[in-house]
C-alpha positions as CSV (number, residue, x, y, z in Angstrom):
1,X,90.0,137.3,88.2
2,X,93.5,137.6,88.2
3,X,95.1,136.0,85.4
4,X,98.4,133.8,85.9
5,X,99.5,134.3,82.3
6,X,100.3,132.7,78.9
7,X,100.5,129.0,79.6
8,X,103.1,125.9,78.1
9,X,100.1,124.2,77.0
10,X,96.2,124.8,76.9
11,X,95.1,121.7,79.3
12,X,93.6,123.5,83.0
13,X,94.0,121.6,86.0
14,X,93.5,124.2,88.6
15,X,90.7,126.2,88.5
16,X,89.5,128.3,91.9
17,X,86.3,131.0,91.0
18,X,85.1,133.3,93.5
19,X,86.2,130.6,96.4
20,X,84.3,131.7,99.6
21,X,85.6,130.0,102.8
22,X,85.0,129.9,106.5
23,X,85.1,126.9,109.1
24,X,81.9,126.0,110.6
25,X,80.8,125.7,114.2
26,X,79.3,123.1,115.9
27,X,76.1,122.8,113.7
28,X,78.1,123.0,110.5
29,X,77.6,126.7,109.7
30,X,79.6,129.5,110.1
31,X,79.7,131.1,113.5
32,X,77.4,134.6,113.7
33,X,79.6,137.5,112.7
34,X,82.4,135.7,111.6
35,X,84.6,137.1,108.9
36,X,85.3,134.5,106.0
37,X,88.7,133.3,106.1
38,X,89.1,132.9,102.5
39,X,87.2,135.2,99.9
40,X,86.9,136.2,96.5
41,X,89.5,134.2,95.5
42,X,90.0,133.1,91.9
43,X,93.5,131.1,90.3
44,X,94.0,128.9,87.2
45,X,96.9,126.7,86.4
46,X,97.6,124.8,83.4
47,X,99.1,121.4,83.2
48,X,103.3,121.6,83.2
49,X,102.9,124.9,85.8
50,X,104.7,125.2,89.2
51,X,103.2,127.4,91.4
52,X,104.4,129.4,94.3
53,X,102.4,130.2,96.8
54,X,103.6,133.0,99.3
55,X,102.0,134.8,102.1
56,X,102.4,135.4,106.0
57,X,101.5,133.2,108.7
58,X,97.5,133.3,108.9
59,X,97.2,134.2,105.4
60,X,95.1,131.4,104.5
61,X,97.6,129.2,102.6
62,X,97.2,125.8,104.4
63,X,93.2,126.5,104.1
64,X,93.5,127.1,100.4
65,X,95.7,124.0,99.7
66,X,93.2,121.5,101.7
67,X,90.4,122.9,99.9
68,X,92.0,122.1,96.5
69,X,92.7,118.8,98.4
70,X,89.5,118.1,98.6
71,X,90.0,118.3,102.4
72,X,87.1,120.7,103.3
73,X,83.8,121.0,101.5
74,X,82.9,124.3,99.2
75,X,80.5,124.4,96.3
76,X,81.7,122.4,93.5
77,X,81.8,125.0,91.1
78,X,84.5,126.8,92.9
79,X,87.0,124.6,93.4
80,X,87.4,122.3,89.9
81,X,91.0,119.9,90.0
82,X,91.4,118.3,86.1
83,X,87.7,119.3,85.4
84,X,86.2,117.6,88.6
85,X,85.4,118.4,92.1
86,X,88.4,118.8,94.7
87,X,85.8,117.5,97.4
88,X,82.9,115.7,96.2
89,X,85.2,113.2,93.6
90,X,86.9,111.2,95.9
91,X,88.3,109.1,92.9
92,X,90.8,112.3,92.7
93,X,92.8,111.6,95.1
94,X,92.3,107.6,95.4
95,X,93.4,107.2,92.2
96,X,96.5,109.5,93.1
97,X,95.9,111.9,90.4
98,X,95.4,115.0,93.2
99,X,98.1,114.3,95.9
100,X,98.3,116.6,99.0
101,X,101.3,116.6,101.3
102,X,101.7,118.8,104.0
103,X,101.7,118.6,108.0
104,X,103.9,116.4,109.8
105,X,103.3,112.5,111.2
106,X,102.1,113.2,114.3
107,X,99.3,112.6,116.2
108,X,97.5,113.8,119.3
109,X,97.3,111.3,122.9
110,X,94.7,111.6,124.5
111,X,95.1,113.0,127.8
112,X,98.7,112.2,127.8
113,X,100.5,115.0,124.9
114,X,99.8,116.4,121.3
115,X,101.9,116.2,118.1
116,X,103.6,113.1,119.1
117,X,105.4,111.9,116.4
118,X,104.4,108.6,115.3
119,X,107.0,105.8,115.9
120,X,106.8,102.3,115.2
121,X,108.9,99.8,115.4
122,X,108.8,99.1,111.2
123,X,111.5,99.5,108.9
124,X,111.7,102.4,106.1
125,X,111.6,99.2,103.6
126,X,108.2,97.7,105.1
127,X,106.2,100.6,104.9
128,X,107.7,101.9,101.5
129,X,107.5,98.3,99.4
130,X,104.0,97.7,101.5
131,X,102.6,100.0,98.9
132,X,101.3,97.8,96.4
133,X,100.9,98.6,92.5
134,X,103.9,100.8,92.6
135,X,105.8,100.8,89.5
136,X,109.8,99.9,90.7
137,X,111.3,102.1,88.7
138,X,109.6,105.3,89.8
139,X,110.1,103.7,93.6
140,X,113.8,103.2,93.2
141,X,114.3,106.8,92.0
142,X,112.8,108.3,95.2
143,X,114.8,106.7,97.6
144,X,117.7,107.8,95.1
145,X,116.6,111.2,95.4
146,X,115.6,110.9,98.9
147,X,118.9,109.3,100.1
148,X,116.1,106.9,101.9
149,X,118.4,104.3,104.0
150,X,115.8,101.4,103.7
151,X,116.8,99.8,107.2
152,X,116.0,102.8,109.2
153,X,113.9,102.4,111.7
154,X,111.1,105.2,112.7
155,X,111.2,104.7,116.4
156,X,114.9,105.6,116.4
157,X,114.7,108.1,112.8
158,X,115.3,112.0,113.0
159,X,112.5,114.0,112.1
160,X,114.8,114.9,108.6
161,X,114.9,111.2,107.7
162,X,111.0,110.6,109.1
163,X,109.7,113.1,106.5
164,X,112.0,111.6,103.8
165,X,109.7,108.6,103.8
166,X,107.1,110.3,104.2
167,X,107.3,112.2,101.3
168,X,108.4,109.5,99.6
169,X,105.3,106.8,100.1
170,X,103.6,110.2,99.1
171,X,105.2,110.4,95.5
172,X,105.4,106.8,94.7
173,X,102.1,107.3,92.6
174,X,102.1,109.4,89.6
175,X,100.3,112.3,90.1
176,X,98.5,115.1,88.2
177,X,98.2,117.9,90.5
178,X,100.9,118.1,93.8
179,X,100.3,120.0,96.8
180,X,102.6,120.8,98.8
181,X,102.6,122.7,102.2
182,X,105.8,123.1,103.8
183,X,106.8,120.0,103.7
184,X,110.7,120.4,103.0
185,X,111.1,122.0,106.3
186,X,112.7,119.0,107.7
187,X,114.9,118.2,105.0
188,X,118.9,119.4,104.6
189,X,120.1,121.1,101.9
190,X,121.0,118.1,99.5
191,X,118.1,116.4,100.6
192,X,115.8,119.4,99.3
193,X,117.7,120.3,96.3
194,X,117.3,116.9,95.2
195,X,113.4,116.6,96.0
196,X,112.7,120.2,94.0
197,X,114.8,118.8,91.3
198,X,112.8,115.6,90.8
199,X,109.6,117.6,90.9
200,X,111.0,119.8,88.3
201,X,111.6,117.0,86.3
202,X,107.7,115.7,86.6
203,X,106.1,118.9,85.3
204,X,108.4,118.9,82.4
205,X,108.4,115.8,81.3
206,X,104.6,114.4,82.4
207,X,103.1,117.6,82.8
208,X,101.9,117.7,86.0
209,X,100.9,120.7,88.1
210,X,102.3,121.7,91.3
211,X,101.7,123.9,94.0
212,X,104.2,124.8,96.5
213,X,103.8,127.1,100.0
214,X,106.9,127.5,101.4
215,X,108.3,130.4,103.5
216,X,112.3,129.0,102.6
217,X,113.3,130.1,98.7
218,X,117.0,128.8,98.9
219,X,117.9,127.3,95.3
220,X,114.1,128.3,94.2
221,X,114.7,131.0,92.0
222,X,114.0,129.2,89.2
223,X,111.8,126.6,90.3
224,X,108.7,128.0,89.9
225,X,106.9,128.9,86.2
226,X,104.6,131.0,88.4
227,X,104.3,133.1,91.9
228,X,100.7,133.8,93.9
229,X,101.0,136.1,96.9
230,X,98.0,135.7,99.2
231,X,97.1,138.1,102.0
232,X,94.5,137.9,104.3
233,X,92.5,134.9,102.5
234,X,92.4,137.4,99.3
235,X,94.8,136.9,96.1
236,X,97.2,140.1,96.2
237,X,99.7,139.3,93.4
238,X,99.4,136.4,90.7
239,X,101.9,136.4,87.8
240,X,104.8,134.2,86.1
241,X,108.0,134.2,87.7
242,X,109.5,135.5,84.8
243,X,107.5,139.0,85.2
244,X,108.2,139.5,88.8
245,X,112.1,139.3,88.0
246,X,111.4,142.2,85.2
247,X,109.2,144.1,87.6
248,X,111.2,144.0,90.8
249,X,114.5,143.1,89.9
250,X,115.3,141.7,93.0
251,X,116.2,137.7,94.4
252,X,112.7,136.3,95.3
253,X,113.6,136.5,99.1
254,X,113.8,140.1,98.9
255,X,110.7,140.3,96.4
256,X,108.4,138.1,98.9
257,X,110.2,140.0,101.7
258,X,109.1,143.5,100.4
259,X,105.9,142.4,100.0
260,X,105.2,141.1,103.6
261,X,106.6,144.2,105.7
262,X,104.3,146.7,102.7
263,X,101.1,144.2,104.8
264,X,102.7,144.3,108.2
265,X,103.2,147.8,107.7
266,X,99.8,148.6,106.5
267,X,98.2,146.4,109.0
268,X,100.0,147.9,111.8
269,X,98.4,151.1,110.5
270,X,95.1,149.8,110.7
271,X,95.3,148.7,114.1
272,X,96.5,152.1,115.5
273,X,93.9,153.9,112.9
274,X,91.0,151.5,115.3
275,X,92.7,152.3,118.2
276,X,92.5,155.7,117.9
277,X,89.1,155.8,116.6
278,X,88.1,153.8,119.9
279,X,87.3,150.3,118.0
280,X,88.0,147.2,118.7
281,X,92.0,146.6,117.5
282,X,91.3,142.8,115.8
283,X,88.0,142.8,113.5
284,X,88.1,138.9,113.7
285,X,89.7,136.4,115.0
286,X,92.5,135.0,112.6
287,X,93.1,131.0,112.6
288,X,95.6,130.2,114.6
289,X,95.3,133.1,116.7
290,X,94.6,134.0,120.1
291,X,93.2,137.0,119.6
292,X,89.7,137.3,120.0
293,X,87.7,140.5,118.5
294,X,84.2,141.9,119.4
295,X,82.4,139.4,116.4
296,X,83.7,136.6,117.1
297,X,83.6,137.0,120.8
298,X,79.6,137.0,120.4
299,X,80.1,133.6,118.8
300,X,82.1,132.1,121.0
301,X,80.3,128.8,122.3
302,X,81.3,125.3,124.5
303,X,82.1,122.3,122.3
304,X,81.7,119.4,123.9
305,X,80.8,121.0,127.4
306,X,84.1,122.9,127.0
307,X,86.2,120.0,125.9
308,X,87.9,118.8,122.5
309,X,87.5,115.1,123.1
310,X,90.8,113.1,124.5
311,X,92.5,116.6,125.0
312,X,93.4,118.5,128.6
313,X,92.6,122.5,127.2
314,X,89.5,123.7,126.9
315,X,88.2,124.8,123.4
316,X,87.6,128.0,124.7
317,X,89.5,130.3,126.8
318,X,88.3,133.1,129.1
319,X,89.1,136.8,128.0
320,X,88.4,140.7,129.8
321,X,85.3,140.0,131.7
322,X,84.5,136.1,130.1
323,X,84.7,133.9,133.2
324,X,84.7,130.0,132.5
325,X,83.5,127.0,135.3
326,X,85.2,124.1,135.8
327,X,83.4,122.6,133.5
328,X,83.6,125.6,130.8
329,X,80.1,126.9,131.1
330,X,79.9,130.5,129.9
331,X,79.0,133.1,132.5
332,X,79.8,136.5,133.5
């Protein structure tokens, strides 16, 4: 297990052991042959800690958040938030003690588009004071630090000023652990400045634990206590920020940038080393991707006769010899 270091105070709210991880089929289980997306993966964090967490696209970072979120199910034992069970305690995040933020508000049509953003005809104000038990001190600091015009309106809002509220109605409850998966993306400069400054502010002062994935590290330098690079659903690197600055001596762009061409570079390697050896190029097929290697071609199987239900693509595609019906039946 990787350890993340000497710690401001001896309270663990994080702890991951030996976290195993791959989305089910149809019946629930893994698909035959698949590759598990996350694996072997162990992290603690201590009350008071920010956490960055770094890694390419398909790394496994969103996966790794929503499990902590309590978003997909793993044994109990190797997922622990403040001493309980990310999934099976649903008081966690009811209470708002565990609070995940990430993705945008949008929402799939059926047979008409997908990631729609959601517009209503409501007013900033409604939805953020239709939270009830809010204390109004805490309230009226985010939409300070937010710059939150209470009269906008979400049918005519920006996407910027859209995820302002959002992130807002998601803070107005004082939380223990924070996750947070690129969700400043939206946001301008001020805005985010602000946000990561308010943050700051809540592990220092209330000790609470946050865990940031991000792929923008403009002003964060010194945000984070700690830094987790994560490659291919595996921890790489785990240590305080402080460490990393003495080890590479380099702005954490750069750092985080040296370590992602070292992967591509190696994985590009790999590929070629297959190639020439006459085996498939991908091993697995990574989440997100539309590559589809010889294991997890044997898996692949209709849902739903072919169909995600309301949607116009099929859940599978046809690839090399794979021909696909109409209706999506499998046949060569």
């Amino acid at each position: 297990m990787a350890e993340i270091g000497p710690a401001t105070t001896t309270t663990t709210t994080i702890e991951i052991n030996n976290l195993r991880f791959t989305y089910p089929g149809v019946d629930g289980q893994p698909p035959p042959g698949s590759t598990p997306l996350i694996e072997n993966f162990c992290l603690s964090l201590n009350s008071g800690e920010r956490c960055l967490l770094v890694g390419s696209n398909g790394a496994g970072k969103t996966t790794i958040l929503k499990i902590l979120g309590g978003k997909h199910m793993v044994d109990p034992q190797m997922v622990r938030v403040l001493g309980r069970s990310a999934f099976h305690d649903t008081a966690l995040t009811s209470s708002g003690d565990l609070c995940y933020l990430g993705g945008e508000w949008r929402r799939d049509v059926a047979f008409a588009g997908f990631d729609v953003p959601i517009q209503m005809d409501v007013s900033a104000e409604k939805m953020i004071f239709g939270v009830s038990g809010i204390d109004p001190q805490r309230r009226a600091e985010l939409i300070k630090v937010l710059d939150i015009d209470l009269s906008w309106r979400l049918h005519k809002a920006s996407d910027g000023q859209r995820r302002r509220v959002q992130v807002c109605m998601g803070l107005l409850k004082p939380f223990k652990v924070l996750l947070l998966d690129e969700i400043t993306v939206d946001l301008d400069v001020l805005a985010r400045a602000d946000l990561l400054k308010f943050l700051r502010k809540e592990c220092e002062e209330r000790g609470a634990t946050i865990i940031y994935a991000t792929h923008i590290f403009d002003g964060l330098e010194d945000w984070p206590s700690h830094i987790v690079y994560v490659a291919h659903g595996k921890l790489q690197i785990s240590m305080p920020m402080e460490k990393v600055k003495e080890v590479h001596k380099l702005s954490l762009m750069r750092t985080v940038e040296s370590w992602l061409r070292k992967e591509r570079d190696e994985d590009r390697k790999r590929r070629k080393e297959r190639k020439a050896n006459g085996l498939p190029e991908f091993e697995k097929k990574a989440e997100g991707s539309n590559v589809i290697g010889e294991p997890a071609r044997s898996a692949v199987r209709p849902l739903n006769n072919g169909w995600a239900g309301g949607r116009l693509h099929s859940t599978i595609a046809g690839e090399g010899n794979f021909l696909f019906s109409s209706n999506s039946v499998l046949r060569q």
